[in-house]
C-alpha positions as CSV (number, residue, x, y, z in Angstrom):
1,X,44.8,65.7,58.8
2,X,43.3,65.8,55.5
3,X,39.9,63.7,55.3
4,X,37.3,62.7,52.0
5,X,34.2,61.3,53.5
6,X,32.4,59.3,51.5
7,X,29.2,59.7,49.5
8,X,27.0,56.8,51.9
9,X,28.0,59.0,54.6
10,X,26.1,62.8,55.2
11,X,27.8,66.0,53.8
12,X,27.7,67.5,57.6
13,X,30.9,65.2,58.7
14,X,33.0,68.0,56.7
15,X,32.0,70.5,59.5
16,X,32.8,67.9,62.5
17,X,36.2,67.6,60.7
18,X,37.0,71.1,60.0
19,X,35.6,72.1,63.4
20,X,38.5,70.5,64.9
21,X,41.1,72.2,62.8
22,X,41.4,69.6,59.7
23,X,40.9,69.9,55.8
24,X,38.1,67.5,55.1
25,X,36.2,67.1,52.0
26,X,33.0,65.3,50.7
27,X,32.9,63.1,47.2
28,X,30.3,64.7,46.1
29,X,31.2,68.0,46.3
30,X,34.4,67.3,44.1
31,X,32.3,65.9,41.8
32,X,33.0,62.3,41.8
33,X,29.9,60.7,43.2
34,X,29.0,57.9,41.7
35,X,32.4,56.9,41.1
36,X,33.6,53.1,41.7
37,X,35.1,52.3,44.4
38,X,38.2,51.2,42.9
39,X,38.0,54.5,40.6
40,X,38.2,56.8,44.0
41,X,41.3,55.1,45.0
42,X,43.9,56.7,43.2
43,X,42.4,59.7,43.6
44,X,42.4,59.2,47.7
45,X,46.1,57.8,47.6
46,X,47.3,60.5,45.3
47,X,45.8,63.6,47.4
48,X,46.8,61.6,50.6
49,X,43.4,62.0,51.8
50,X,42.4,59.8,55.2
51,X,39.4,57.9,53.6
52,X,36.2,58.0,55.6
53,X,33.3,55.6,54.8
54,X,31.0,53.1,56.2
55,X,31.7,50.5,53.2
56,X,34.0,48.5,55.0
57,X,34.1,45.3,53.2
58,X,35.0,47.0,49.9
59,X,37.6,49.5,51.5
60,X,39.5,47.1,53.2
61,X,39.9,44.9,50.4
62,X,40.9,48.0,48.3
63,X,43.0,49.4,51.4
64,X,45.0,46.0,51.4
65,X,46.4,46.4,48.3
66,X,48.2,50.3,49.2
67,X,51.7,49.9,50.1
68,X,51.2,53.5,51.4
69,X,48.0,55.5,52.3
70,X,46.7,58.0,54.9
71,X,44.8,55.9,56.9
72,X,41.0,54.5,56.3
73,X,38.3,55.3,59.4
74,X,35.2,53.1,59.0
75,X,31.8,54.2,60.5
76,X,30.3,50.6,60.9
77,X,26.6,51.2,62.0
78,X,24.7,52.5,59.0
79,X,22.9,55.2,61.1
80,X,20.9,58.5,60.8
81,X,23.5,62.0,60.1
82,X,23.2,63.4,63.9
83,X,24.6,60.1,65.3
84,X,27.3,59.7,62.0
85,X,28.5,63.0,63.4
86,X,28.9,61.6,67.2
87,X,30.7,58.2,66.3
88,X,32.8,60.6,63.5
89,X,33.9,63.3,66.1
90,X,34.5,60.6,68.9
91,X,37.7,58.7,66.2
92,X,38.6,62.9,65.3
93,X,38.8,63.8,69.0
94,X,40.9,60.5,69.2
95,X,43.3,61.4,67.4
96,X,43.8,65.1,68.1
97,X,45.6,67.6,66.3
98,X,48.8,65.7,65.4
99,X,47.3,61.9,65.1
100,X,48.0,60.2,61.7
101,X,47.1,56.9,60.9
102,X,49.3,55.9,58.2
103,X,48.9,52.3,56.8
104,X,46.1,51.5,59.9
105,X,42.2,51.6,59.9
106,X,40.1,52.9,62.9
107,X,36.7,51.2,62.8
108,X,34.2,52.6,65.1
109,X,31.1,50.4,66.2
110,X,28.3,50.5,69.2
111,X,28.4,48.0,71.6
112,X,25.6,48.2,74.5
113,X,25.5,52.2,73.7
114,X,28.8,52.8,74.2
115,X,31.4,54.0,71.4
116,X,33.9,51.4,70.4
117,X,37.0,52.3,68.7
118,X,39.1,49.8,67.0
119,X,42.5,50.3,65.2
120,X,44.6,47.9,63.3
121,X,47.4,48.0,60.7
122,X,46.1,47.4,56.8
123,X,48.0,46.2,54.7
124,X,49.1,43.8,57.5
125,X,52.6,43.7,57.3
């Protein structure tokens, strides 16, 4: 897989991704931080990057609109880099080597302690 993580997430999720075997980016380091939200999307969709962020309200909205896009993981809790890179790592392992998410989301949240994973289809077809 091929992931961009977002610039509200820390630069250190690259190595979680690429420690696993996957091309994974950061905004800022190809140079489009500060960029709108709307103004990163055609630049995830066209790279066929899988979008990772924890601005989920805007994303999804933006997500819903793709007829086609490499999937969108959502890190819900806004937390401190170490535990970014726990909840990020648990969704990579997920999906292994092979996994795609085309056209879904994978949210991942906290409940009690424990690592939730969620995954549902956007747009909703």
């Amino acid at each position: 897989m091929k992931f961009l993580i977002d610039e509200c997430l820390h630069t250190s999720l690259v190595a979680v991704a690429q420690e696993r075997g996957h091309d994974c980016s950061h905004v800022n380091w190809l140079g489009l931080g500060g960029e709108t939200d709307w103004d990163l999307m055609p630049r995830i969709v066209a790279e066929d990057f899988t979008f990772v962020t924890n601005n989920a309200r805007d994303f999804r909205k933006l997500y819903a609109r793709e007829e086609l896009h490499a999937g969108l993981i959502i890190i819900v809790p806004q937390v401190l880099p170490a535990l970014q890179r726990e909840l990020f790592a648990a969704i990579v392992d997920e999906l292994g080597n092979d996994g795609e998410i085309v056209n879904e989301v994978i949210e991942v949240t906290i409940d009690d302690g424990v690592t939730v994973l969620t995954r549902y289809a956007l747009p909703d077809v």
